[in-house]
N, C-alpha and C positions, 0 to 999 in steps of 0.2 A: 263470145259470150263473156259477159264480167263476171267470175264468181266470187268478187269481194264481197256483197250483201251476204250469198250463202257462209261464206266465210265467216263471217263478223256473229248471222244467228247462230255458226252451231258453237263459237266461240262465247257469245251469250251464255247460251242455252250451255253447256259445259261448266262455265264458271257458276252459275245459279247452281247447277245441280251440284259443283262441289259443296258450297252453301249448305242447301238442304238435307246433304246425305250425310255431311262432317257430325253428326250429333249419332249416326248408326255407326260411326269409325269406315267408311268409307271415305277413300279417297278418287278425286277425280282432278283429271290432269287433261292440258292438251298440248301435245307434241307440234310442232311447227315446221316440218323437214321441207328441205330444199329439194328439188328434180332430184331423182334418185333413179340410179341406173338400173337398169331390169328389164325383162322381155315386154314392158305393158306396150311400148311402139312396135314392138315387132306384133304385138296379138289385137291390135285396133285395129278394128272393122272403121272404117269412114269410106264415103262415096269422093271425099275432100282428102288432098294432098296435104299427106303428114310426115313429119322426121319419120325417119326408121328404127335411129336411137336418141334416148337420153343427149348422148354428147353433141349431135347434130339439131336437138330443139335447144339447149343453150349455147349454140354457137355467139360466140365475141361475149361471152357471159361468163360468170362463175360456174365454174367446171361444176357437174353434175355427183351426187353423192353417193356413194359405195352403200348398198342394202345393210352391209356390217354395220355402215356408221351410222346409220338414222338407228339400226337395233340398240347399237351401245345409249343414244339417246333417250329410246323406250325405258332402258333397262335406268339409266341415269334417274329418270323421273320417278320411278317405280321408289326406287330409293329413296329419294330424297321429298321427294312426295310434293315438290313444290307445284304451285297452279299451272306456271306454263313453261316452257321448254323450245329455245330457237335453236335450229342449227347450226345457224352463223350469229353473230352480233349484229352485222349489216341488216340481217333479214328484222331481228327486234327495231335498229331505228327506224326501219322502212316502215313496218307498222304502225309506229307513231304518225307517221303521215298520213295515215288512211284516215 
């Protein structure tokens, strides 16, 4: 399944709502994290053959992210309050292309 569409509306739908909500001093952000290491492939229910981890669905890929580092990310944006937030550079020019 392609989830770039979904991607793109909640990416939309995030930057508007930073928009709208900037006049109550709320801030809205979106984070962009890469694979992120964690039990989520050990806890996937599928009938379909899947990695077991992180490191073995990006295999020959850029190594998968430490839970620490996507937090330090959150925590980064929190601060500094800007709209959006990539994990890598690569991942920002990639989105250009979408």
């Amino acid at each position: 399944m392609d989830i770039r569409p979904q991607r793109r509306a909640l990416n939309g739908l995030s930057l508007t709502a930073r928009n709208e909500l900037a006049r109550d001093n709320i801030i809205v952000s979106v984070v962009y994290p890469y694979v992120t290491k964690s039990d989520f492939y050990k806890n996937l229910v599928s009938g379909e053959p899947r990695p077991k981890t992180a490191d073995e669905y990006v295999a020959g890929r850029a190594p998968a992210d430490t839970s620490e580092f996507v937090a330090e990310l959150i925590v980064d944006v929190i601060k500094t309050g800007e709209p959006e937030i990539f994990a890598h550079d690569w991942m920002k020019k990639a989105s250009k292309q979408i």
